[in-house]
TIVO-2410 file (N, C-alpha, C; in nm, 3 decimals):
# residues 103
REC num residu      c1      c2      c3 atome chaine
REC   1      X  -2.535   3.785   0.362     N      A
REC   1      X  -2.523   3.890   0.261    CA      A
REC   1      X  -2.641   3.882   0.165     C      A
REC   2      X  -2.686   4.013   0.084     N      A
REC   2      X  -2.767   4.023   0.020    CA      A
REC   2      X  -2.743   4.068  -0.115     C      A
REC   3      X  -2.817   4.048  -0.175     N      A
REC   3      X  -2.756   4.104  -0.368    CA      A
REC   3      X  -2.844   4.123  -0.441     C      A
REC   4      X  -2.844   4.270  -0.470     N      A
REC   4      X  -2.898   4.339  -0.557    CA      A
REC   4      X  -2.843   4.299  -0.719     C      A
REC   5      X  -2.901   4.256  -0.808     N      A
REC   5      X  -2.902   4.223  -0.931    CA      A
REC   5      X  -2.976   4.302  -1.006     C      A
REC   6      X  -2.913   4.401  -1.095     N      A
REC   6      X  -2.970   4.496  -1.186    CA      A
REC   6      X  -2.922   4.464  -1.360     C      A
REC   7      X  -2.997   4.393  -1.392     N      A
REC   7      X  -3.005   4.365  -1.557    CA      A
REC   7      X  -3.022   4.459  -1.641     C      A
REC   8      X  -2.951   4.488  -1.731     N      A
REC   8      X  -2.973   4.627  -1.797    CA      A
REC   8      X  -2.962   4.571  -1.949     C      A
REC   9      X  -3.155   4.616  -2.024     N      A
REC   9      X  -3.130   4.527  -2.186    CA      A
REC   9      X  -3.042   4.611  -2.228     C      A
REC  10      X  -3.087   4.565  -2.348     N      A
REC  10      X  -2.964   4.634  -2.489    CA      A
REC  10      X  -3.042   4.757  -2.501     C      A
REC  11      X  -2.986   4.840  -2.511     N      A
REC  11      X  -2.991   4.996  -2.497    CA      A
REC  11      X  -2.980   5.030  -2.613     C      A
REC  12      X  -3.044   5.129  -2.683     N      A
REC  12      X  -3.110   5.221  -2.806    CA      A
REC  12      X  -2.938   5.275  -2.867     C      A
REC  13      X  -2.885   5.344  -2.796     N      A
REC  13      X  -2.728   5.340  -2.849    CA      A
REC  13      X  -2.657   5.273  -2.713     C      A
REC  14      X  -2.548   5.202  -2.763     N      A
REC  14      X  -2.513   5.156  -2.669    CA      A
REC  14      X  -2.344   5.215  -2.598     C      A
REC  15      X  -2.306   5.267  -2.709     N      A
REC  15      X  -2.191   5.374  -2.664    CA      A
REC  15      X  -2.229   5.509  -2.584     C      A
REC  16      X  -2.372   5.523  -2.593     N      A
REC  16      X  -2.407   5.644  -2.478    CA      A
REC  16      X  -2.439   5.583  -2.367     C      A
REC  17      X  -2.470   5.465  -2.344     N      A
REC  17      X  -2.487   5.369  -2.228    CA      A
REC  17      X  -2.376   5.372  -2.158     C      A
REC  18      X  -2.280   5.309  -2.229     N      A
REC  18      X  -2.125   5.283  -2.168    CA      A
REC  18      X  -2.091   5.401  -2.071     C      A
REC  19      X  -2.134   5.534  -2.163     N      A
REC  19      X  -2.020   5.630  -2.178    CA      A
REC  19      X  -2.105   5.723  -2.038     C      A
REC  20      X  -2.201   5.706  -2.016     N      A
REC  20      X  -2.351   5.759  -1.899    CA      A
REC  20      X  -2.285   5.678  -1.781     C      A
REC  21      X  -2.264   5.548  -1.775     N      A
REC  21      X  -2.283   5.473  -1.675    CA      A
REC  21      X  -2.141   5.448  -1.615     C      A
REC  22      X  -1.978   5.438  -1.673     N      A
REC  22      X  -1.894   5.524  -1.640    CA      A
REC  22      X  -1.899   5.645  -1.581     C      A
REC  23      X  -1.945   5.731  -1.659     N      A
REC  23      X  -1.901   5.861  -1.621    CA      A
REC  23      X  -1.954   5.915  -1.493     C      A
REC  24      X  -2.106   5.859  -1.458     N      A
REC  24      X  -2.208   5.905  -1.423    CA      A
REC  24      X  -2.275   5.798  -1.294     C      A
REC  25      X  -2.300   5.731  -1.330     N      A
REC  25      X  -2.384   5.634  -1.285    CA      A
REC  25      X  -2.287   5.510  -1.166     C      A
REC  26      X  -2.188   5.475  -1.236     N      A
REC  26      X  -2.105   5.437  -1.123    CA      A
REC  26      X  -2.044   5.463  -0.979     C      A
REC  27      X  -2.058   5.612  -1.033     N      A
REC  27      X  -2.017   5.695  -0.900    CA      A
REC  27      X  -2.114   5.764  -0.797     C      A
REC  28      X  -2.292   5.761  -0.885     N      A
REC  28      X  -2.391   5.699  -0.832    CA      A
REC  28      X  -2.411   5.636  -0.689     C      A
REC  29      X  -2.374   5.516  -0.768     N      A
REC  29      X  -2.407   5.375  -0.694    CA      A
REC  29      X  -2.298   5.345  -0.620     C      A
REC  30      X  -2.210   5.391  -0.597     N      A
REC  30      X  -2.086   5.381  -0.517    CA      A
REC  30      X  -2.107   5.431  -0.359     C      A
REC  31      X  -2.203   5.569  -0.402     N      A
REC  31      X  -2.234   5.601  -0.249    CA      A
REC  31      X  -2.369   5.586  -0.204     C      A
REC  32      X  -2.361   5.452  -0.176     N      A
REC  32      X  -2.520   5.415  -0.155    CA      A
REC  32      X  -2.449   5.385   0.015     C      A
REC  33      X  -2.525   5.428   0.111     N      A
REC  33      X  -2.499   5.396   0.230    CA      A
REC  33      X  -2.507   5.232   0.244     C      A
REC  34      X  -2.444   5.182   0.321     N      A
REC  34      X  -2.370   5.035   0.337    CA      A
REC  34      X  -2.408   4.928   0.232     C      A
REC  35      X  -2.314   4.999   0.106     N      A
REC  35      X  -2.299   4.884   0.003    CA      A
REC  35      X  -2.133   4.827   0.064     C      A
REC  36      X  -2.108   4.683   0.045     N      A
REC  36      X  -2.009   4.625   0.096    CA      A
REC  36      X  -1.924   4.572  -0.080     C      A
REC  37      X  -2.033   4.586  -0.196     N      A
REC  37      X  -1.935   4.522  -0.272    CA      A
REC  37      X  -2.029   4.562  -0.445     C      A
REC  38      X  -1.968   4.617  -0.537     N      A
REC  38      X  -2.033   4.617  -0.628    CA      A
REC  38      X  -1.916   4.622  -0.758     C      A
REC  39      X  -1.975   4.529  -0.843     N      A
REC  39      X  -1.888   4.481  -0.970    CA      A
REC  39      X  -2.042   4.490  -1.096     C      A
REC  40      X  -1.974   4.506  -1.203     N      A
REC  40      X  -2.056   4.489  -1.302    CA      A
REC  40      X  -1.978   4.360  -1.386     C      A
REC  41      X  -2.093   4.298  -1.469     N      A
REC  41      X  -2.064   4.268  -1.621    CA      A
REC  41      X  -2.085   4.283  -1.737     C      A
REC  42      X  -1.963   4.287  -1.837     N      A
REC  42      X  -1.975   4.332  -1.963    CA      A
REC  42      X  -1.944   4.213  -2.062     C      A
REC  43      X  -1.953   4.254  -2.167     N      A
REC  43      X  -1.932   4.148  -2.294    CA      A
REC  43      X  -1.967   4.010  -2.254     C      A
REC  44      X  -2.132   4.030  -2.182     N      A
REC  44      X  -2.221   3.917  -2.176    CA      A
REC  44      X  -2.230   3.812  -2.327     C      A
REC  45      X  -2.215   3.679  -2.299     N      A
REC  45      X  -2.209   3.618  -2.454    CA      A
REC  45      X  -2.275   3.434  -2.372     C      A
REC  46      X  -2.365   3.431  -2.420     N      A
REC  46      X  -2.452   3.310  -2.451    CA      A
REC  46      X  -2.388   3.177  -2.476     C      A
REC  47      X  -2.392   3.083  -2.399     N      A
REC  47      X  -2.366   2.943  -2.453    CA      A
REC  47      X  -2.445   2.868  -2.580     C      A
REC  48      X  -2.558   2.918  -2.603     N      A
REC  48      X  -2.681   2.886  -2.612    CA      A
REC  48      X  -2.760   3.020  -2.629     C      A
REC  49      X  -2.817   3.046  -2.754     N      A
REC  49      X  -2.960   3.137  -2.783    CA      A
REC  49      X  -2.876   3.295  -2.773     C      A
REC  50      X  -2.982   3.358  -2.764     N      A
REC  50      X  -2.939   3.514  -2.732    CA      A
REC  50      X  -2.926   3.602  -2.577     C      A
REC  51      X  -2.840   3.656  -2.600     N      A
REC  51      X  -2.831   3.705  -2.441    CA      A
REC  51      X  -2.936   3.866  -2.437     C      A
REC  52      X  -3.039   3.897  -2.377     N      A
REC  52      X  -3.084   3.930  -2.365    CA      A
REC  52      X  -3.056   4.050  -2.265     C      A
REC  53      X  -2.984   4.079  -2.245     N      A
REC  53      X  -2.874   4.162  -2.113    CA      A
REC  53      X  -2.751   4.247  -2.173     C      A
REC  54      X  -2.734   4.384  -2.179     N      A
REC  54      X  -2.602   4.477  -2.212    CA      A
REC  54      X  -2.503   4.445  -2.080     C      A
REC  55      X  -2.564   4.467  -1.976     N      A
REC  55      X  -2.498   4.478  -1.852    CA      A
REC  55      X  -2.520   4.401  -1.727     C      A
REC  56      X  -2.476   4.369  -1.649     N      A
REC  56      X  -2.528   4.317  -1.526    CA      A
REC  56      X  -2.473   4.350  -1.403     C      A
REC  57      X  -2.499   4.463  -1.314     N      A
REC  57      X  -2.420   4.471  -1.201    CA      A
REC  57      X  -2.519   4.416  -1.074     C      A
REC  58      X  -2.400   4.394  -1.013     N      A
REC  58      X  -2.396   4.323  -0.862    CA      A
REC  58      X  -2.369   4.423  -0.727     C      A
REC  59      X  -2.441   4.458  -0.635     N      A
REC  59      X  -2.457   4.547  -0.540    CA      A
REC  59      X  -2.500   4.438  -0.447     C      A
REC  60      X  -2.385   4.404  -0.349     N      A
REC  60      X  -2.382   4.339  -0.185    CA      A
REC  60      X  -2.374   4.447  -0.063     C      A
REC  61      X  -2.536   4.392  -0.024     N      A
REC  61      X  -2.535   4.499   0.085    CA      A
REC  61      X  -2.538   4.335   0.268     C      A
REC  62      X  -2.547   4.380   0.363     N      A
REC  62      X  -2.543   4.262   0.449    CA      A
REC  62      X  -2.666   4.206   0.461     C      A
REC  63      X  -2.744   4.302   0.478     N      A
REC  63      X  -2.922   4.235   0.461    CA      A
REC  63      X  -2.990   4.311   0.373     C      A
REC  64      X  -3.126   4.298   0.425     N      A
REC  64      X  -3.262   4.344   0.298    CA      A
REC  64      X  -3.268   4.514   0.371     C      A
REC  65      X  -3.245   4.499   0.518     N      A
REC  65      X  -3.295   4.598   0.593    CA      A
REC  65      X  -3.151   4.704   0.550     C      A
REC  66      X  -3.036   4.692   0.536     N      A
REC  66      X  -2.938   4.758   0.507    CA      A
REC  66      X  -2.991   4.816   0.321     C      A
REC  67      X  -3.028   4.704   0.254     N      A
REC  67      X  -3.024   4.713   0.110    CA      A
REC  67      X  -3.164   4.839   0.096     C      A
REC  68      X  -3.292   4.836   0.177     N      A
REC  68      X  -3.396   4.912   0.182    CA      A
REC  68      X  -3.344   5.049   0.230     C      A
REC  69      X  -3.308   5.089   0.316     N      A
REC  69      X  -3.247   5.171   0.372    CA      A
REC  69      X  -3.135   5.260   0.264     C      A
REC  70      X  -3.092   5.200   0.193     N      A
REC  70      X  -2.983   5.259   0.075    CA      A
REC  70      X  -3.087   5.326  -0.024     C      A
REC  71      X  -3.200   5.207  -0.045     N      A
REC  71      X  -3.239   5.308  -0.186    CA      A
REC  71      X  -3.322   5.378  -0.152     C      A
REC  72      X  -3.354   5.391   0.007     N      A
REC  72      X  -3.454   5.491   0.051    CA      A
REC  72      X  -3.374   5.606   0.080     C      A
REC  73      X  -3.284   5.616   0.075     N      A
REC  73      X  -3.193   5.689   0.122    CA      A
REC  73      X  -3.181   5.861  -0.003     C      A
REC  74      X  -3.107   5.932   0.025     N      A
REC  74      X  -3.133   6.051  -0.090    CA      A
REC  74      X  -2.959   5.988  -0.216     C      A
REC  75      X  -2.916   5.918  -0.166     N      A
REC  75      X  -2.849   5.893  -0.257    CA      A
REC  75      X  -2.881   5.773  -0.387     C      A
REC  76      X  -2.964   5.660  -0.272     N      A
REC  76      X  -3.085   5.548  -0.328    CA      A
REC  76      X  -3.129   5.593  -0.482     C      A
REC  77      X  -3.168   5.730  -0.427     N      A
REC  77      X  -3.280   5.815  -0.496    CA      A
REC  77      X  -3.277   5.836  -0.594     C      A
REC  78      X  -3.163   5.946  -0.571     N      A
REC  78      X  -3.029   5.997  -0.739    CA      A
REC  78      X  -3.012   5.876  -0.824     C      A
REC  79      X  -2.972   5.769  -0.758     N      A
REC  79      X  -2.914   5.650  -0.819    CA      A
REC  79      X  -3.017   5.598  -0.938     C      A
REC  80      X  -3.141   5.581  -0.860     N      A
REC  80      X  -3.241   5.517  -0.937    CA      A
REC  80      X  -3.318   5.651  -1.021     C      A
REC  81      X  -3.300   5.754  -0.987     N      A
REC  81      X  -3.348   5.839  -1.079    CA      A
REC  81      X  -3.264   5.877  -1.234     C      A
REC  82      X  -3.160   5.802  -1.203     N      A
REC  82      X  -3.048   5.907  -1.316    CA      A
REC  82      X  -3.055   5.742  -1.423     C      A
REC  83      X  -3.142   5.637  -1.376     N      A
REC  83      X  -3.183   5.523  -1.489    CA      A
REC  83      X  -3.282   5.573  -1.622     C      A
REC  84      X  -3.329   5.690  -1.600     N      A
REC  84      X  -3.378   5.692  -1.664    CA      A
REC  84      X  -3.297   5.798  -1.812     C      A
REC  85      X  -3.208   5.816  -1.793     N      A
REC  85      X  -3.096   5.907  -1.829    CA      A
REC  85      X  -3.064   5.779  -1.939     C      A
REC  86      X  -3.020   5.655  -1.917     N      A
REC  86      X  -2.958   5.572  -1.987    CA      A
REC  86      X  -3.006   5.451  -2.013     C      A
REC  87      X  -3.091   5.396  -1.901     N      A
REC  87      X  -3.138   5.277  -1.950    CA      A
REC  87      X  -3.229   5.260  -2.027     C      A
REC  88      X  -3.231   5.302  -2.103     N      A
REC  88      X  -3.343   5.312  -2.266    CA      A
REC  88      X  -3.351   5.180  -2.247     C      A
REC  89      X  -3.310   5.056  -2.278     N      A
REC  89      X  -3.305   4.905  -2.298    CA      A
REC  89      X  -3.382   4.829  -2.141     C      A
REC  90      X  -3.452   4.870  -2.072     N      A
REC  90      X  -3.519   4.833  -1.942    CA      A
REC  90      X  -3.383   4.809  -1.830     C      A
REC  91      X  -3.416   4.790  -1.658     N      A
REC  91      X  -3.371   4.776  -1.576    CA      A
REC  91      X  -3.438   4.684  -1.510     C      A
REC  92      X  -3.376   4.576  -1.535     N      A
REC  92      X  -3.471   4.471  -1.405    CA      A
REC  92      X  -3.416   4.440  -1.284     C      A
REC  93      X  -3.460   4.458  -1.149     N      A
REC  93      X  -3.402   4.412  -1.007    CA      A
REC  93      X  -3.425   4.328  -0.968     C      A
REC  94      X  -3.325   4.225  -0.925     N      A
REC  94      X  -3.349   4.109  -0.884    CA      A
REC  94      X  -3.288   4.127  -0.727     C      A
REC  95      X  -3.334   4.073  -0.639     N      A
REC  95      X  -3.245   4.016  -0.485    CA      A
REC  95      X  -3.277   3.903  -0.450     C      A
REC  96      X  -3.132   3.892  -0.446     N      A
REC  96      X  -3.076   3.721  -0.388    CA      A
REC  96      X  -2.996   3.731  -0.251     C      A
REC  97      X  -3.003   3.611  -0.159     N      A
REC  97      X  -2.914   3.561  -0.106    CA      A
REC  97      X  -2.813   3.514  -0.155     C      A
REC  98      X  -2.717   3.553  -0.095     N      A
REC  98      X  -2.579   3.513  -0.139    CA      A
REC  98      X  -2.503   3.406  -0.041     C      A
REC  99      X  -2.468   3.264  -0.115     N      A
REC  99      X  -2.424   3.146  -0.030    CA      A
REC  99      X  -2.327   3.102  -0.120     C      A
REC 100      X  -2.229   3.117  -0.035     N      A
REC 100      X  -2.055   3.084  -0.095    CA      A
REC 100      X  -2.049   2.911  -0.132     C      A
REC 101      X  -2.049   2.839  -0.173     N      A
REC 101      X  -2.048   2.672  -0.194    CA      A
REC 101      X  -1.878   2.632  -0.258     C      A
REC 102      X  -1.832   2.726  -0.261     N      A
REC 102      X  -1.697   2.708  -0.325    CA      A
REC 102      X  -1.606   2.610  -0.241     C      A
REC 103      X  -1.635   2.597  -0.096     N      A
REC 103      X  -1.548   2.518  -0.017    CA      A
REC 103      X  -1.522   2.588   0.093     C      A
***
């Protein structure tokens, strides 16, 4: 499995963030051709220093070649075009492998 990691800073208002990415943006990224799993996080809070992050969602696709294929895709497209609608606070992408160690 593969994982798309999208960091989203602190956003210019952040109740139009919320209220964009609910309404709008979730349902987005929902129809991305073979996503297998996507969760966000909220009320990010620091052990240590400042958290630098509003949001963080998680998009599991099975590989890179499935995950390329999505955002090349015309829904990919919409998805990453409608960031600019809300993410005033930057969007950073990260991809990882994903390895279960839990047992």
């Amino acid at each position: 499995m593969l994982r798309l990691l999208v960091l989203y800073g602190h956003p210019t208002d952040p109740d139009a963030f919320d209220r964009h990415y609910r309404r709008t943006h979730i349902g987005l990224a929902r129809r991305l051709p073979g996503l297998r799993r996507y969760t966000i996080s909220r009320g990010l809070d620091a052990l240590q220093g400042e958290v630098p992050y509003h949001l963080v969602a998680e998009l599991d696709f099975d590989n890179r070649s499935a995950l390329d294929g999505a955002l090349g895709s015309p829904e990919g497209q919409a998805a990453v075009g409608d960031l600019s609608n809300f993410a005033t606070g930057s969007a950073t992408f990260l991809v990882c492998d994903i390895e279960d160690v839990t047992g």
